[in-house]
C-alpha positions in Angstrom: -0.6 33.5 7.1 2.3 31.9 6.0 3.3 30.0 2.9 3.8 26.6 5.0 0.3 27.2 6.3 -1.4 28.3 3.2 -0.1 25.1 1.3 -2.0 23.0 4.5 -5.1 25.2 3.9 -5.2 24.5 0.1 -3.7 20.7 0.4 -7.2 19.8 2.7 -9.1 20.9 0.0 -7.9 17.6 -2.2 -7.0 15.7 0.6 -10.4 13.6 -0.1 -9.8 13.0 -3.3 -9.4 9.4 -4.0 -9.4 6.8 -7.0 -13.2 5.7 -7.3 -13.7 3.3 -9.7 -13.9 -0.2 -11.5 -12.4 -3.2 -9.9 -8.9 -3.4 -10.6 -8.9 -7.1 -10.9 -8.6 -8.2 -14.4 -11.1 -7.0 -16.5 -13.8 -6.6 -14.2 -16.3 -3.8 -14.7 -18.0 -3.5 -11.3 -17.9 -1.1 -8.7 -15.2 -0.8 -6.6 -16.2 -0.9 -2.6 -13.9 0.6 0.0 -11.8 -2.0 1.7 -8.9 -2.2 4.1 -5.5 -3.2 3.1 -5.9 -5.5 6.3 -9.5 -6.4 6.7 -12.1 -5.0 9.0 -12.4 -8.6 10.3 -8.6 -7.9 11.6 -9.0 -4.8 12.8 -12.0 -4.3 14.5 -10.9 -5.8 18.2 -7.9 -3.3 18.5 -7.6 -0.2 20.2 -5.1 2.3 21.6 -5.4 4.2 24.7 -9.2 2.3 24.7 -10.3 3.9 21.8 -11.1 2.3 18.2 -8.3 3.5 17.0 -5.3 2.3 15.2 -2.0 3.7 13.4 -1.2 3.7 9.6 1.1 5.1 7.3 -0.2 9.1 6.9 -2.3 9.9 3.7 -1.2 13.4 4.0 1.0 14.8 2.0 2.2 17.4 3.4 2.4 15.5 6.9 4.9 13.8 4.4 6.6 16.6 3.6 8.2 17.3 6.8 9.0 13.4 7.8 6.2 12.4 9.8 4.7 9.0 8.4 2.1 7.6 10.8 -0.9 9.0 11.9 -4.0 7.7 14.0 -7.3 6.7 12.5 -10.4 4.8 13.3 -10.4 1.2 12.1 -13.3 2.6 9.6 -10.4 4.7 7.9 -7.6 3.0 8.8 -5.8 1.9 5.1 -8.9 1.9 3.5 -8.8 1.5 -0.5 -11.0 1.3 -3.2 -9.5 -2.2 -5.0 -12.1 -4.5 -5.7 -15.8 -5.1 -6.1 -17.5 -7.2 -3.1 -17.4 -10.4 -5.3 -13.3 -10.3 -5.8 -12.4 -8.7 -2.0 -14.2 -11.8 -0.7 -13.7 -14.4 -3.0 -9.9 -14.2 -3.6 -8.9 -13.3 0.2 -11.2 -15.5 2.4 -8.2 -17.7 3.1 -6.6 -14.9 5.1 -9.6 -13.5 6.6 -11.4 -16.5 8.2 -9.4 -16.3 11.4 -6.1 -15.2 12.9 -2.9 -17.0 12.1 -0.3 -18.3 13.8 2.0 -18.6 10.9 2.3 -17.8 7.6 2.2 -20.2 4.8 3.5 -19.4 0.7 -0.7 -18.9 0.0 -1.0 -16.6 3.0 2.1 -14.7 2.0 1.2 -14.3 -1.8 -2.3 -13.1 -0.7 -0.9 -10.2 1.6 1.1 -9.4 -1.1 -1.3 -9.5 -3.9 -3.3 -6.9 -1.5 -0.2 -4.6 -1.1 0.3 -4.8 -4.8 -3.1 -3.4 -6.0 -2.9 -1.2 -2.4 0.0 0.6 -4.1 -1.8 0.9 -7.7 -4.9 2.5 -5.6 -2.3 5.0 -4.0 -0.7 5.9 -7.1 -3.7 6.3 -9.4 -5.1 8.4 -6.1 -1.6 10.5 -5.7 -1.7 12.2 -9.2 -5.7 12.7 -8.9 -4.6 14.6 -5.8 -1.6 16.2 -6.9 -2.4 17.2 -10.4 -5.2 19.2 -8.2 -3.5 20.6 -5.5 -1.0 22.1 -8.3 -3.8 23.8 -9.9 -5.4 25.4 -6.6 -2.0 26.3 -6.4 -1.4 28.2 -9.3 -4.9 29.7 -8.6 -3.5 31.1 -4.9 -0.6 32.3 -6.4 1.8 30.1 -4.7 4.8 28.3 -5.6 5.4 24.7 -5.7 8.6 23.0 -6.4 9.3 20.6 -9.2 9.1 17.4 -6.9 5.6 17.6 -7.2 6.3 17.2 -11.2 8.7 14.7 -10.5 6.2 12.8 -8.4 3.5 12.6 -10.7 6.0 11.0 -12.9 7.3 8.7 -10.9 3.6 7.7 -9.9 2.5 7.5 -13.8 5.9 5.6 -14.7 4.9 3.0 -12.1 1.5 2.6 -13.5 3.1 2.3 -17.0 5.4 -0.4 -16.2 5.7 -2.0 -13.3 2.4 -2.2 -12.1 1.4 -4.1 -15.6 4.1 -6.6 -14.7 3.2 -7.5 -11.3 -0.6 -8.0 -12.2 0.2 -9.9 -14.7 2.4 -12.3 -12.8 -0.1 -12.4 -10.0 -3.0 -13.4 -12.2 -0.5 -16.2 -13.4 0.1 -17.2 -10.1 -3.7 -17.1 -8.6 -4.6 -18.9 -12.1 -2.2 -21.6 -11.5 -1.5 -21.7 -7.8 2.2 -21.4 -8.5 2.7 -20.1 -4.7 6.1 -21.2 -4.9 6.8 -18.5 -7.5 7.4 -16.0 -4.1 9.6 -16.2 -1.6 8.8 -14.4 2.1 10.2 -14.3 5.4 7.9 -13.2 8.9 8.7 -12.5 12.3 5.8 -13.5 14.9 5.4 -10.7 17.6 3.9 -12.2 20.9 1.9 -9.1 21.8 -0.7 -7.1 20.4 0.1 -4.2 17.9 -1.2 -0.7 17.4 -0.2 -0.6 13.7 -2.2 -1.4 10.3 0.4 -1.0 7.7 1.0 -2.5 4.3 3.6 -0.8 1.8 5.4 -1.9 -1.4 9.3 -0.6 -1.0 11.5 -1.1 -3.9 15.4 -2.7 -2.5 17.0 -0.8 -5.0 16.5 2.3 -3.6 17.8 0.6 -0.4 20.6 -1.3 -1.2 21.6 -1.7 -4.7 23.0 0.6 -7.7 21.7 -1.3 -10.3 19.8 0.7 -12.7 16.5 -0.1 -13.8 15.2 2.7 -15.4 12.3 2.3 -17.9 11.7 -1.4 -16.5 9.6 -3.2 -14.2 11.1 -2.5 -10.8 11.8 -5.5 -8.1 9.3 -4.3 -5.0 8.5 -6.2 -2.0 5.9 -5.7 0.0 5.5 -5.4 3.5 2.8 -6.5 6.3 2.3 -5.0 9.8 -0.9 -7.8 10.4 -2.3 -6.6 13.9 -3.9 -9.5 15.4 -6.1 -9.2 18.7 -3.2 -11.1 20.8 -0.2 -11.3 18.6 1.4 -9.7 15.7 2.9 -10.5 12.2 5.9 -8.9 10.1 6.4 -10.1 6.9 8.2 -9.4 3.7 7.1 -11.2 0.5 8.5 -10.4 -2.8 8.5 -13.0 -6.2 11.5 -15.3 -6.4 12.9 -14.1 -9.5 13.8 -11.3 -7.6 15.9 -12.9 -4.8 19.2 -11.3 -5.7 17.5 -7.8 -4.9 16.6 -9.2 -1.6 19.8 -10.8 0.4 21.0 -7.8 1.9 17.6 -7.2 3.4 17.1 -11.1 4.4 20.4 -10.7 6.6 19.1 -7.4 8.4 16.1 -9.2 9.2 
């Protein structure tokens, strides 16, 4: 068997291993339920090729690895996260879940993004579960990993250090106060039905700019893939203080 294989083999041993805990929300204690980054309500009338089936970002890593970045899942797994407890998934996103829509309004937009925000901070918390693990099988099968795994967990507990403390913060501002016009967005309408779930944070700088912002909160947008049972939605929402970050990526749009 070869190395490429053998990392598979021990890689599906922590592939399952997830972030399971409190509510992220504030200081809530309760028990976190398994959600979908887009809700089941969304999902459950699409298919591909007739099955129940639709494509999201790959939780694999080392599917990663080698470029590919969607895979197929049933709408039971499909972005699935554990975020909140049943009383906050319901309560603070019922204005996007009620029924399909048409456009996209500044509450809409801060909701999908507030969603992708604690999305990411479930991914991250879940990456160095899974990666501080699949190191240690490693060194237990005697087989060499590179420093971008090191790098990664970094990068992931950086994140959760200081930018992810930032963006809660201003979201709880924002949901406290209903300042929706603290964000800016933009969203394309798609007049056919989608086969894609997907809701990412990307940083711009990585993208576009040079500026460095090490050891700070970084600027991050996120982005929406909404797949509705006739129609689609793209949109980009990011907070307005971090317009300048954004211009280049407004006139590709």
């Amino acid at each position: 068997m070869d190395d490429e294989k053998k990392l598979l083999k021990v890689y599906q041993k922590v592939d399952n291993f997830i972030y399971e805990d409190k509510c992220l929300w504030g200081n809530c204690s309760s028990k976190s339920i398994l959600s979908h980054s887009h809700t089941k309500s969304i999902l459950k009338n699409l298919t591909v090729n007739n099955e129940n089936k639709i494509y999201g970002l790959t939780k694999n890593f080392i599917r990663r690895r080698k470029g590919i970045l969607f895979d197929l899942y049933t709408i039971n797994k499909a972005s699935t996260f554990h975020g909140f407890c049943p009383s906050h998934d319901n309560d603070l996103f019922k204005y996007i879940e009620s029924s399909e829509l048409e456009e996209i309004d500044k509450k809409a937009a801060f909701l999908f993004f507030t969603r992708g925000i604690f999305f990411e901070i479930f991914q991250k918390k879940s990456a160095i579960l899974r990666t501080e693990k699949f190191k240690e099988l490693l060194d237990l099968n005697n087989l060499e990993y590179n420093d971008s795994f090191l790098y990664f967990i970094k990068g992931c507990k950086v994140f959760l250090e200081t930018t992810s403390p930032f963006y809660e913060s201003e979201i709880y501002n924002i949901t406290e106060n209903k300042k929706f016009e603290k964000i800016n967005f933009l969203f394309k309408k798609i007049p056919k039905k989608l086969e894609i779930s997907l809701s990412t944070t990307i940083n711009p700088i990585n993208i576009f700019s040079d500026k460095n912002f090490s050891g700070k909160p970084q600027p991050i947008f996120s982005l929406n893939i909404i797949p509705y049972k006739n129609h689609g939605i793209i949109l980009l929402t990011w907070l307005k203080q971090h317009d300048n970050f954004m211009e280049k990526i407004k006139n590709h749009f």
